[in-house]
C-alpha positions as a printed Julia matrix, in Angstrom:
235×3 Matrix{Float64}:
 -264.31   68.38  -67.22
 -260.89   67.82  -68.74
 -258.95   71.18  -68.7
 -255.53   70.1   -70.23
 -254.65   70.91  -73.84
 -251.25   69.88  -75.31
 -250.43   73.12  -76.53
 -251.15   77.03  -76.82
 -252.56   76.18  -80.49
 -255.12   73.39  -78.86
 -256.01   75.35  -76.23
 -257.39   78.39  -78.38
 -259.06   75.95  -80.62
 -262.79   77.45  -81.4
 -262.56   80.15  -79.06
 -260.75   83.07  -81.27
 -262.47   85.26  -84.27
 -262.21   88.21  -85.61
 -262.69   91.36  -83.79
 -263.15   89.86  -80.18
 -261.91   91.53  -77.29
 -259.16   90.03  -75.34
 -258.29   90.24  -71.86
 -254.26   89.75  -71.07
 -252.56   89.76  -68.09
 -249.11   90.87  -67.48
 -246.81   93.58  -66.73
 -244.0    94.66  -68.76
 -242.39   91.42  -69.53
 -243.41   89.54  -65.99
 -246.36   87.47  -66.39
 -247.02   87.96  -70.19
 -248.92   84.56  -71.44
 -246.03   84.78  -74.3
 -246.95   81.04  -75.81
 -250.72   82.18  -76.02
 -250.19   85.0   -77.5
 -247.29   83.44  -80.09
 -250.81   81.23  -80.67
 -253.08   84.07  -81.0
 -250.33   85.78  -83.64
 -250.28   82.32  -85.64
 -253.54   82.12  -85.96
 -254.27   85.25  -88.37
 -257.49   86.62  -86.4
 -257.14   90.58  -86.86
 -259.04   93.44  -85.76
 -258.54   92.34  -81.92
 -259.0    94.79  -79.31
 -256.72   93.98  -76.05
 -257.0    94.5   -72.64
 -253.58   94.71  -71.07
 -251.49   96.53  -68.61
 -249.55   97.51  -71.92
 -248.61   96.55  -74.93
 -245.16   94.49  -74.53
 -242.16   95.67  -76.44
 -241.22   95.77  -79.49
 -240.8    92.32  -80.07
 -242.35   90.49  -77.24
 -245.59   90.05  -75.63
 -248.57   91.91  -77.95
 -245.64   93.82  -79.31
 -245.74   90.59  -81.57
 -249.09   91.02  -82.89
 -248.78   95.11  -83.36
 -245.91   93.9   -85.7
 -248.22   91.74  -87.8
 -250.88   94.23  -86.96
 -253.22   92.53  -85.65
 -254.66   94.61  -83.28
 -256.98   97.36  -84.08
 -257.47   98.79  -80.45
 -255.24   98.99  -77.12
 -257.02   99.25  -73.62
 -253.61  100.38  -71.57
 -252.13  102.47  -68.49
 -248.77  102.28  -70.04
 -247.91  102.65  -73.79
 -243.85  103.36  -73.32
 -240.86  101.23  -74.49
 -242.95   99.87  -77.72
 -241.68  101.87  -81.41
 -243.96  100.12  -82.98
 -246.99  101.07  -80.49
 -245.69  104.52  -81.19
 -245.49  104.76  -84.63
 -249.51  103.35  -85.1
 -250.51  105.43  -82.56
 -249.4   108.18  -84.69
 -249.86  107.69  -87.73
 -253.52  106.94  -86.72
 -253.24  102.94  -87.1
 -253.93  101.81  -83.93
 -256.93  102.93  -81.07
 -255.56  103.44  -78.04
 -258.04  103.94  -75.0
 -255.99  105.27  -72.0
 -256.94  104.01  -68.76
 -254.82  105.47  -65.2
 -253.49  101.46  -63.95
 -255.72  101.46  -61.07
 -259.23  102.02  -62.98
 -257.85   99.32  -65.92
 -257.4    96.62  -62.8
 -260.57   97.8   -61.38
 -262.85   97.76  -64.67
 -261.22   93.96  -65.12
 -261.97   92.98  -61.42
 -265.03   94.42  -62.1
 -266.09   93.05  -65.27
 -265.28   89.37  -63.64
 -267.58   90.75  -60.83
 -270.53   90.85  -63.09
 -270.51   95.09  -62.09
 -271.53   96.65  -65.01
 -269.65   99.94  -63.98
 -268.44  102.49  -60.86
 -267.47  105.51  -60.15
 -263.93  107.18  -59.22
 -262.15  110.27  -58.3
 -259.07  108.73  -60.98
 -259.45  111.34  -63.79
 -261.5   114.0   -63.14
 -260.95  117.19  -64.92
 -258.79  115.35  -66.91
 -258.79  114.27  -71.02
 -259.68  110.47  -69.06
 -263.28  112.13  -68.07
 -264.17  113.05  -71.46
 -267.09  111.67  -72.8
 -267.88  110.14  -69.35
 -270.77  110.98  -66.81
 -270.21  112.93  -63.51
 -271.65  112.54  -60.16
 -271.76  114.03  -57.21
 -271.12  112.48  -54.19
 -270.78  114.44  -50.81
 -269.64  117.13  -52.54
 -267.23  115.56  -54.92
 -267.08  114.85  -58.5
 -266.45  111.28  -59.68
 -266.52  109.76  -62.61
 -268.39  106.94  -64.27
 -265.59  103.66  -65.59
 -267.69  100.67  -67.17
 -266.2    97.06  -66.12
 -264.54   95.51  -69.05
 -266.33   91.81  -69.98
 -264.02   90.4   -72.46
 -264.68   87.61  -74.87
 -261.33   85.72  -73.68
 -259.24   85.91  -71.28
 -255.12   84.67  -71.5
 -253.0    84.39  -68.33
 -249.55   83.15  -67.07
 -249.15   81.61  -63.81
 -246.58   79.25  -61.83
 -248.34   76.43  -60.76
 -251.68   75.17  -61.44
 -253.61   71.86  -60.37
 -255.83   69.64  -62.85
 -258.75   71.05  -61.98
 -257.35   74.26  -62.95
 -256.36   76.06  -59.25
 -253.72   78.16  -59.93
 -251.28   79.95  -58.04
 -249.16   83.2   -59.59
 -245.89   83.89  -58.13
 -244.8    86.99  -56.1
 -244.6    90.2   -58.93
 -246.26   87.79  -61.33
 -249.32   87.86  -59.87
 -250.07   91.61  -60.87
 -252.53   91.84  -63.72
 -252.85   88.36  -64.48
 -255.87   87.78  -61.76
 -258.26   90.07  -62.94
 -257.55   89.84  -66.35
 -258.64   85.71  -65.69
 -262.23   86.87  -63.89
 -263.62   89.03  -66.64
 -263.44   86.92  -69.92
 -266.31   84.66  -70.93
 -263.62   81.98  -71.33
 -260.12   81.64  -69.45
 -256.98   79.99  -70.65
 -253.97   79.74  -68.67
 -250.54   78.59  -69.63
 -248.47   77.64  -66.73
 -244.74   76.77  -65.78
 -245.68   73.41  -63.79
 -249.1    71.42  -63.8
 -249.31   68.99  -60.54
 -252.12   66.63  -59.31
 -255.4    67.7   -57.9
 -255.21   67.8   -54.53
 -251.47   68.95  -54.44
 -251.59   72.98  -53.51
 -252.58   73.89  -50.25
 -256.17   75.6   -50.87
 -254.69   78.52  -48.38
 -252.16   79.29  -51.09
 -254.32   79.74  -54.35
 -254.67   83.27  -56.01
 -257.33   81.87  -58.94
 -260.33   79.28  -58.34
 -260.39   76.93  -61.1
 -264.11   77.7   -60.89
 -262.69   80.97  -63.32
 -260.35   78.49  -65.82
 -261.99   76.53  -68.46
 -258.52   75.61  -70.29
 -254.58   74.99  -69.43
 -251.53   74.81  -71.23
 -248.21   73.75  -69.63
 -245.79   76.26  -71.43
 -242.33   75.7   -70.05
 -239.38   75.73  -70.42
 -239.7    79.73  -70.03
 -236.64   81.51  -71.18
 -236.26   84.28  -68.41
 -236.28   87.62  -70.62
 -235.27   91.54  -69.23
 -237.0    94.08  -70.86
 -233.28   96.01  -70.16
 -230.27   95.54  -69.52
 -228.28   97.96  -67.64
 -224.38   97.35  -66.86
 -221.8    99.49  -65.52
 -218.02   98.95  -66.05
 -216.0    97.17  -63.37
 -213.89   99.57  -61.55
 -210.02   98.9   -61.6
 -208.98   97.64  -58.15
């Protein structure tokens, strides 16, 4: 099975519509899949509801696609450093489902699990557990997440073999691994493709049983969400 597209755009071909639910993986602005999402933005599909860590910034990551608003619904832990997430969210534009960062990687690992749902102590007696069911267990109350099964799944890694192995690197790794395992279908853009064969089987974070597509995406310019400087003090 040839996994190897020549770009983001060829890669998505026939696998986005209106609507669907998308899984991304990231954090902040380490290990966004910023060429498939440029490629989701380009194509038009609206009404997307996104799985993600959060929402980018302003102008980077989904950030992009809140600007061209195509996103009806965020499933985050962390809304901050995004205006424009803001200003929907308020004005009653955008859905936002809140989910505490542990539960959102759990309900992804989950969902790639085939688990339909679990319980957790994350959220009780809070606004999280409303609407949810409660059970006992030994005496304590948990509440009931459901795994998230998205229609597609977009990820950024390091390396990645043809057969679609893949290895994330150090902080990189974060949400980008379950985010892969839950989708129906898994693309993953990466900084360096290399023969089958070529990583040591010891070192690989994602099976390419879980990727059906890849996309080499470098060069990557190295962005920082912010930059913080000081002045030089006189000698």
């Amino acid at each position: 099975m040839k996994k190897l597209y020549p770009s983001a755009e060829a890669a998505l071909d026939g696998l986005l519509r209106d609507g669907m639910l998308i899984a991304s993986g990231g954090f902040g602005l380490c290990g966004i899949p910023e060429r498939l999402l440029d490629a989701i933005r380009d194509s038009g599909v609206t009404g997307l509801t996104f799985a993600s860590n959060n929402a980018g910034i302003d102008n980077e990551g989904i950030g992009k696609l809140l600007r061209t608003h195509q996103v009806k619904k965020m499933i985050s832990s962390y809304v901050g450093e995004n205006k424009e997430f803001e200003r929907q969210f308020l004005s009653g534009e955008l859905e936002v489902e809140f989910c505490p960062q542990g539960t959102l990687a759990e309900r992804l690992r989950a969902g790639g699990a085939g688990i339909p749902g679990f319980y957790t102590k994350t959220g009780v007696g809070t606004q999280v557990a409303e609407g949810k069911e409660v059970k006992s267990f030994g005496g304590q109350d948990y509440i009931l997440e459901e795994g998230i099964f998205a229609d597609l799944s977009v990820v950024k890694a390091w390396k990645a073999d043809e057969s679609g192995n893949v290895v994330f690197r150090k902080t990189a790794r974060n949400f980008n691994v379950p985010a892969a395992t839950c989708g129906k279908v898994c693309v993953v853009e990466v900084e360096e493709i290399v023969p089958t064969g070529a990583l040591d089987p010891d070192h690989i974070h994602l099976p390419g049983v879980y990727v059906q597509r890849l996309v080499l995406g470098a060069p990557y310019d190295k962005k920082i969400e912010f930059t913080t400087t000081r002045e030089r003090e006189s000698a």
